[in-house]
C-alpha positions, 0 to 999 in steps of 0.5 A: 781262240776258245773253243765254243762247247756243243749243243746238239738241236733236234727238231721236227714236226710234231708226233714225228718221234722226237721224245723217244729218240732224243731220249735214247740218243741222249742216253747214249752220249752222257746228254740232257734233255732242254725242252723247246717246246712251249706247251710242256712249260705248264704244270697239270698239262700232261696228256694234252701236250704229249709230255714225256712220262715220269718214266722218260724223265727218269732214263735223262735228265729234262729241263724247262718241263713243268716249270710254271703254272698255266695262269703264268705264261712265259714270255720268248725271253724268259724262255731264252734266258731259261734255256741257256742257263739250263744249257750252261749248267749240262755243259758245266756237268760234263755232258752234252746238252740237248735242245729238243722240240718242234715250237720254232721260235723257241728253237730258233731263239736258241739256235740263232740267238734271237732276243725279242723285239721290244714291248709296247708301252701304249696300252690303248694300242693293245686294247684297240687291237683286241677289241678290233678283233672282237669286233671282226674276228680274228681273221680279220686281225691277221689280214692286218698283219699279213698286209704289213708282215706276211712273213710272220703272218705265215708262222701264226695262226689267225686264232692265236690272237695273242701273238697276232697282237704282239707282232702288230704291237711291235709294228706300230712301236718300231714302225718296221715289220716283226720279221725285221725286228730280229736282233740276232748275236751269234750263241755261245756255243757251235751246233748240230742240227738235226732233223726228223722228219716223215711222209706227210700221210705217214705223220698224219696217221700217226697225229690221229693215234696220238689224239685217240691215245690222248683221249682213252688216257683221259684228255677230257678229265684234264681239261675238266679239271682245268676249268674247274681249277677256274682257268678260263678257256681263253688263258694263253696256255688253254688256247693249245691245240686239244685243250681249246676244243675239248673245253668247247665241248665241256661247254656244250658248245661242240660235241666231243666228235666236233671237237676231235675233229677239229683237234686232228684239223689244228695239228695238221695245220700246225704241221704246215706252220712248222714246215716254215721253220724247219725247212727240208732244203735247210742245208744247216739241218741234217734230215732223218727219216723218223724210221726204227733204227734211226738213232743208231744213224743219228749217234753215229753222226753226233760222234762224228761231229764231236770227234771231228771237234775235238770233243 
């Protein structure tokens, strides 16, 4: 039986330190970096999303950074198609490919072999469903979900009208709820996963350093420049936790101490969410505390894993 090659998935909530330790791990192990992170796809997003630096990119290898234009959404598929490419090719140089980030379907895409739903053809059903929620909000469009799907309610967020619609569209095509319509085929390659995690409080404060950070770099130029590029606020891509609310200043409808208000009220929540993905009694994932000198922990644990595989 052929061996399968290795993939090693680190994960975890968002500010918790996945970057910077992926980074010296992968340096460590001959590794490159796939990101699975759907912000960091577009071009000209850099502060908002926390996008590792020139200067990362430099000491590994990245992949699926920078790789299209906001007014160019990626779909779940081309990412999954993207990624395995991305994972075929590290394997083929020799080295071991990292799949790292905290945007839990991308994550478990790769990691489970999801391969999405299928699409409806109906355009009216998608119109009704927008105007539906123009009409009463998009509160009132999520409830709709959560009636019939409350499992994939829980992983979206009601102002994420896109993919509120998405799972309600695959409910009306198939007539069974998104959370069933998972195809899932084991990937072609074994994995260790690796979790990172920290006190709730303890990634709170750190989530407010990175949006002060985010703001004294110039968070507010960017998305200046985003506008002015004639990228409307309600594009996939701009509804980002940030951009959303720093362009609703620009625009004189917040003030800039509303609109970091509600950025530090968004990443929280957006924590909560990734907590149903990444699960801490997960007995598939093995949990770090994001603490100094954890990566020597973590190497350790990937040499062991490859030495008890045979790599």
């Amino acid at each position: 039986m052929t061996k399968l090659p290795p993939l090693v998935a680190i994960i975890g909530p968002t500010a918790v330190g996945k970057t910077e330790i992926s980074i010296h791990i992968a340096e460590q192990l001959n590794g490159e970096i796939v990101s699975a992170d759907s912000r960091l796809l577009y071009r000209g997003m850099d502060i908002g999303t926390a996008k590792p630096s020139p200067e990362d990119r430099a000491r590994v290898p990245h992949h699926l950074i920078d790789v299209t234009e906001p007014e160019n959404p990626w779909s779940l598929g081309l990412f999954r198609r993207a990624a395995h490419e991305a994972i075929e090719a590290i394997h083929l140089r020799g080295r071991l490919p990292f799949l790292v980030g905290g945007t839990g379907q991308y994550v478990l895409a790769i990691l489970e072999g999801w391969s999405p739903p299928p699409k409806s053809d109906d355009p009216d059903v998608r119109s009704e469903l927008e105007n539906f929620a123009s009409a009463h909000g998009s509160q009132a469009l999520h409830e709709r979900l959560a009636d019939i799907d409350p499992d994939t309610a829980s992983r979206i967020d009601h102002r994420n009208v896109r993919r509120v619609v998405r799972a309600l569209e695959i409910y009306h095509v198939t007539g069974f709820p998104p959370s069933q319509q998972r195809i899932v085929q084991p990937p072609p390659f074994r994995v260790l996963r690796v979790g990172l995690s920290l006190p709730r409080s303890e990634l709170y404060a750190r989530i407010d350093a990175r949006i002060d950070a985010m703001l004294e770099t110039g968070l507010v130029k960017e998305v200046e420049g985003l506008l002015a590029r004639g990228l409307p606020p309600d594009l996939p891509a701009m509804t980002a936790i940030g951009y959303r609310q720093i362009a609703g200043y620009l625009q004189g409808v917040i003030s800039l101490d509303e609109a970091v208000r509600q950025m530090r009220r968004a990443t929280r929540q957006f924590v909560r969410r990734q907590s149903n993905w990444f699960k801490a009694d997960d007995p598939h994932i093995h949990w770090f505390e994001a603490r100094q000198g954890v990566e020597e922990s973590i190497e350790g644990l990937v040499r062991t894993w490859l030495g008890e595989n045979g790599d």
